[in-house]
C-alpha positions in Angstrom: -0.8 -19.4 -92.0 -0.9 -18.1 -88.4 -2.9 -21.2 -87.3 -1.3 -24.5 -88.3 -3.4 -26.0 -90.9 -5.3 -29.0 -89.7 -5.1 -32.3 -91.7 -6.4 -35.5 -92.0 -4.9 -38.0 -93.6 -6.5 -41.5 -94.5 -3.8 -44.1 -95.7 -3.8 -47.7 -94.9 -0.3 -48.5 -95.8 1.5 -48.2 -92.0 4.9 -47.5 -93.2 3.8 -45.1 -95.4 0.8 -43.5 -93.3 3.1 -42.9 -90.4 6.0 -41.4 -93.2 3.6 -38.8 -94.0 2.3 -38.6 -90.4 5.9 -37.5 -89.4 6.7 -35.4 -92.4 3.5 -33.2 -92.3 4.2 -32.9 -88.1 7.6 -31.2 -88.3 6.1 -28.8 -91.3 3.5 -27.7 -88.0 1.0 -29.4 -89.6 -1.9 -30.8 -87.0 -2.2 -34.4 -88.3 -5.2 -36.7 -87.3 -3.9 -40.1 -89.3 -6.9 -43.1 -89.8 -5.6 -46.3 -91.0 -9.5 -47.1 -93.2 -12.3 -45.6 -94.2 -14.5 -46.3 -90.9 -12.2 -44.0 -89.0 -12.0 -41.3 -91.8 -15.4 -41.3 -92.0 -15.8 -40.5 -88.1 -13.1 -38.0 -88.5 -14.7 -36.2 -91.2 -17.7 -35.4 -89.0 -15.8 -33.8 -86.7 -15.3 -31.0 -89.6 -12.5 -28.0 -89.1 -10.1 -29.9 -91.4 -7.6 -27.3 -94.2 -7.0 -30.7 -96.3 -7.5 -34.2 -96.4 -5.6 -36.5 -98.0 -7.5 -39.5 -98.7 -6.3 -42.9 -100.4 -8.8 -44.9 -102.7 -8.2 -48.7 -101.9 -9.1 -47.8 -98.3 -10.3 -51.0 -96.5 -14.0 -50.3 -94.6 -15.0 -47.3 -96.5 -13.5 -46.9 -99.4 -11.8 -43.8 -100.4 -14.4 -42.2 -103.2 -17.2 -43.4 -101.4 -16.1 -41.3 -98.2 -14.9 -38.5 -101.2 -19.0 -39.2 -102.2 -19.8 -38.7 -98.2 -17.8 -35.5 -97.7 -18.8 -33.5 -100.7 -22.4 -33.6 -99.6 -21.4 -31.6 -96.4 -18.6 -30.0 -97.1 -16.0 -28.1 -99.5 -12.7 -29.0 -97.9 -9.9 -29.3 -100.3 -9.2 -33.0 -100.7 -6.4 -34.9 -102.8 -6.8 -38.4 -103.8 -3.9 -40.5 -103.4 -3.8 -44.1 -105.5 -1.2 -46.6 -107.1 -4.1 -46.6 -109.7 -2.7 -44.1 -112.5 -5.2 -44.9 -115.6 -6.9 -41.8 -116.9 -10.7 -43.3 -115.9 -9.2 -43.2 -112.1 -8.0 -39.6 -112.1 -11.3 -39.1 -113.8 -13.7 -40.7 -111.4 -11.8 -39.0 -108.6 -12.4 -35.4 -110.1 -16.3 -35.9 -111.1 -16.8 -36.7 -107.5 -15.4 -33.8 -106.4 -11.7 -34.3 -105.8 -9.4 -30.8 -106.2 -6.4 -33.0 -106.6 -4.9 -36.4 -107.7 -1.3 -37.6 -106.7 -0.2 -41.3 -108.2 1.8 -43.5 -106.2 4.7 -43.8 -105.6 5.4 -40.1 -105.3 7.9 -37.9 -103.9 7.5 -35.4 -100.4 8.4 -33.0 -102.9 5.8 -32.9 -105.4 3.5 -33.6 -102.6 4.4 -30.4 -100.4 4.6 -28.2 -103.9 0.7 -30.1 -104.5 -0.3 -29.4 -100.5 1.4 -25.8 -100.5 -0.8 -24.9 -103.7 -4.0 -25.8 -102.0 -3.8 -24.0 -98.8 -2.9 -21.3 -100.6 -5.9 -21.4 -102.6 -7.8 -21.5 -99.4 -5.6 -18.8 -97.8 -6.8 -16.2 -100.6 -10.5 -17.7 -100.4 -10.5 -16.7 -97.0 -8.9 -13.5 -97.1 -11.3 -12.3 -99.9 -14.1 -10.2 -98.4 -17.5 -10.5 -101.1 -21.0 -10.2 -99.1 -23.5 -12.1 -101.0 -24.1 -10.4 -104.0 -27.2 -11.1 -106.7 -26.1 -11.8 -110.1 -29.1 -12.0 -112.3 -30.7 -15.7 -111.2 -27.7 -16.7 -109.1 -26.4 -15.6 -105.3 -22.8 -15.8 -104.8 -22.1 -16.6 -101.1 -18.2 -16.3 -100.9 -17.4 -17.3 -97.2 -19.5 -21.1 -98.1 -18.1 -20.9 -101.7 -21.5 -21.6 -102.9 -24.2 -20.3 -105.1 -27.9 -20.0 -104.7 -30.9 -19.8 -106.3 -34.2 -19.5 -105.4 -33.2 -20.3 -102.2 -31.4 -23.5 -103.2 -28.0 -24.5 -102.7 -26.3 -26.0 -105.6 -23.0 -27.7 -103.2 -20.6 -26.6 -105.5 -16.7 -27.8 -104.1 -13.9 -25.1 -104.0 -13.0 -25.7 -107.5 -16.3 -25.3 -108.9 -17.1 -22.3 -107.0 -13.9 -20.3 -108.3 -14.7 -21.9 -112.0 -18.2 -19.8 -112.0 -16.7 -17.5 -110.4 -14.3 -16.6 -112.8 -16.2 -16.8 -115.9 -18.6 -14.7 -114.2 -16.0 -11.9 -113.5 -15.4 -12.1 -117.4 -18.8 -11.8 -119.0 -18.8 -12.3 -122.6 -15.4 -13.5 -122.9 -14.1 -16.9 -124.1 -11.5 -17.9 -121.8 -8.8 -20.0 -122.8 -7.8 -23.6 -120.7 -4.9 -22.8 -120.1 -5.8 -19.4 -118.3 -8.6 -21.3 -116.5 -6.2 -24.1 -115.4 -3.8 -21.5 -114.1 -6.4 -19.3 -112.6 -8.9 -21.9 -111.2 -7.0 -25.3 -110.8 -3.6 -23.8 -110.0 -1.5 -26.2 -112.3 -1.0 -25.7 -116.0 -2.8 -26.9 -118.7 -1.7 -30.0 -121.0 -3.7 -31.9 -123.7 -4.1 -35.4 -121.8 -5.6 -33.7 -118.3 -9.7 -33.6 -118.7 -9.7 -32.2 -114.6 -11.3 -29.1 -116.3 -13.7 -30.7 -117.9 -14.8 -32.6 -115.6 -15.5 -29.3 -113.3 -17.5 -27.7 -115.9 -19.7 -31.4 -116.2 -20.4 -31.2 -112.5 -21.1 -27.4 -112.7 -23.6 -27.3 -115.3 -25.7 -30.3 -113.8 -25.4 -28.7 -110.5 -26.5 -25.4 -112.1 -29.2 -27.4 -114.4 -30.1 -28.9 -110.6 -31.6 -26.0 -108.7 -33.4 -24.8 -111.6 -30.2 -21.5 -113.0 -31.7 -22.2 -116.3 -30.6 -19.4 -117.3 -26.9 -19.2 -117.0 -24.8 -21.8 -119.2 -21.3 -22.6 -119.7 -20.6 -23.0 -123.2 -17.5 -24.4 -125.1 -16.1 -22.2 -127.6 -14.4 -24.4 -130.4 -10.4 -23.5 -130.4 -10.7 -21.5 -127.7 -12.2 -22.2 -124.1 -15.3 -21.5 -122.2 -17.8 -18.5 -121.9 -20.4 -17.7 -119.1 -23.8 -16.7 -120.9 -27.0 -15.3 -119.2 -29.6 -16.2 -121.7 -31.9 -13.5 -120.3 -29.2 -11.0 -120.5 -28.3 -11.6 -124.5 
C-alpha cells in the first residue's frame, strides 16, 4: 500500500501491547496503541483507521461492546483477539460484526498472514470502481460497502457487504461454503467454523430490517447458499 496502513490496536496486557506495538512499527505500520476500552473508544472516533485489533477482556470498555459501538458507524476491518477460545466466543465475536478472531497465545506469524489478508481485502475493495447501481429492491453503494433500500441504510460490515455481493453476481446459483469462505472470508472452509453462518444471520435480519423483503438468502441442503428475488422468479 503506498500509504502505510493506519492501526489501532487496543490490548491491555503491557508486555504484550507494546510487542505488537513494535512489531507492527518496523512493518511501516502507523500504530495508535490504547491500554482499555475508554481510550479505544476515543480513538475510534477519530475514524481513518485500515484495522483494528481489539482484545475482549478490555478493562473500561470492554472489547465487544466497543466492537457493538464501532459497527454502528463504521465498516473498518476489525480482529478480535482473546485467551477465550470456546466456539460461543468466536461466535459472539462474529454476530457482532467481527471479520476475524485470533486465540491467544499466537504467533507474529499467523497474525501478519491474518493482518496481510485483510488489507488486502480492503486494497481490492478500494481499487474496485462500481457507481451505485439498482438491483431490483436493493442499491449497491461500493465505496460505503453498503446497500440501500428505500432510502435506508442496512450497515452491512465489509464481510457482509462482499457476501451479498457475491451471491448477487451469481443469480440462481447455489454456491458452495467452501467457495464462499475462499471468496468472501478469505480462509478456507472446515466443518467446526460457523463464521459464515453467522454473516448470512446478520445479513438477512439486516436485509429483513429496512424492509428488502424481497430478496432472501436461502440454504440449499448439501450444497450452499443462493440469492433469490422473489419478484423476479
Amino acid at each position: 500500500m503506498p500509504v502505510s496502513p493506519r492501526l489501532l490496536l487496543a490490548e491491555d496486557d503491557l508486555d504484550l501491547r507494546q510487542d505488537l506495538e513494535q512489531h507492527f512499527q518496523r512493518r511501516g505500520f502507523q500504530v495508535l496503541a490504547c491500554e482499555n476500552g475508554t481510550q479505544a473508544l476515543a480513538a475510534m472516533g477519530q475514524g481513518g483507521f485500515d484495522l483494528v485489533l481489539l482484545d475482549i477482556m478490555l478493562p473500561g470498555i470492554d472489547g465487544l461492546s466497543l466492537l457493538d459501538n464501532l459497527r454502528r458507524h463504521q465498516s473498518v476491518p476489525v480482529m478480535l483477539m482473546s485467551a477465550l477460545g470456546a466456539e460461543q466466543d468466536r461466535i459472539s465475536g462474529f454476530t457482532r460484526g467481527a471479520d476475524d478472531y485470533l486465540p491467544k497465545p499466537f504467533s507474529l506469524a499467523e497474525l501478519d498472514a491474518r493482518v496481510d489478508a485483510l488489507l488486502r481485502r480492503v486494497a481490492l475493495d478500494r481499487q474496485r470502481v462500481e457507481p451505485r447501481s439498482d438491483n431490483g429492491p436493493l442499491t449497491f453503494d461500493q465505496e460505503r460497502q453498503d446497500v440501500l433500500h428505500q432510502g435506508r441504510s442496512a450497515g452491512l460490515t465489509g464481510s457482509e457487504y462482499r457476501l451479498l455481493a457475491t451471491l448477487r453476481a451469481h443469480p440462481g446459483e447455489a454456491l458452495s461454503k467452501a467457495f464462499l469462505y475462499q471468496t468472501v472470508l478469505h480462509r478456507a472452509y472446515t466443518r467446526l467454523d460457523r463464521g459464515l453462518d453467522v454473516h448470512v444471520c446478520n445479513l438477512r435480519r439486516k436485509l429483513l430490517a429496512i424492509g428488502a423483503l424481497q430478496v432472501q438468502i436461502q440454504s440449499v441442503r448439501s450444497q450452499g447458499y443462493i440469492l433469490v428475488d422473489t419478484e423476479q422468479a
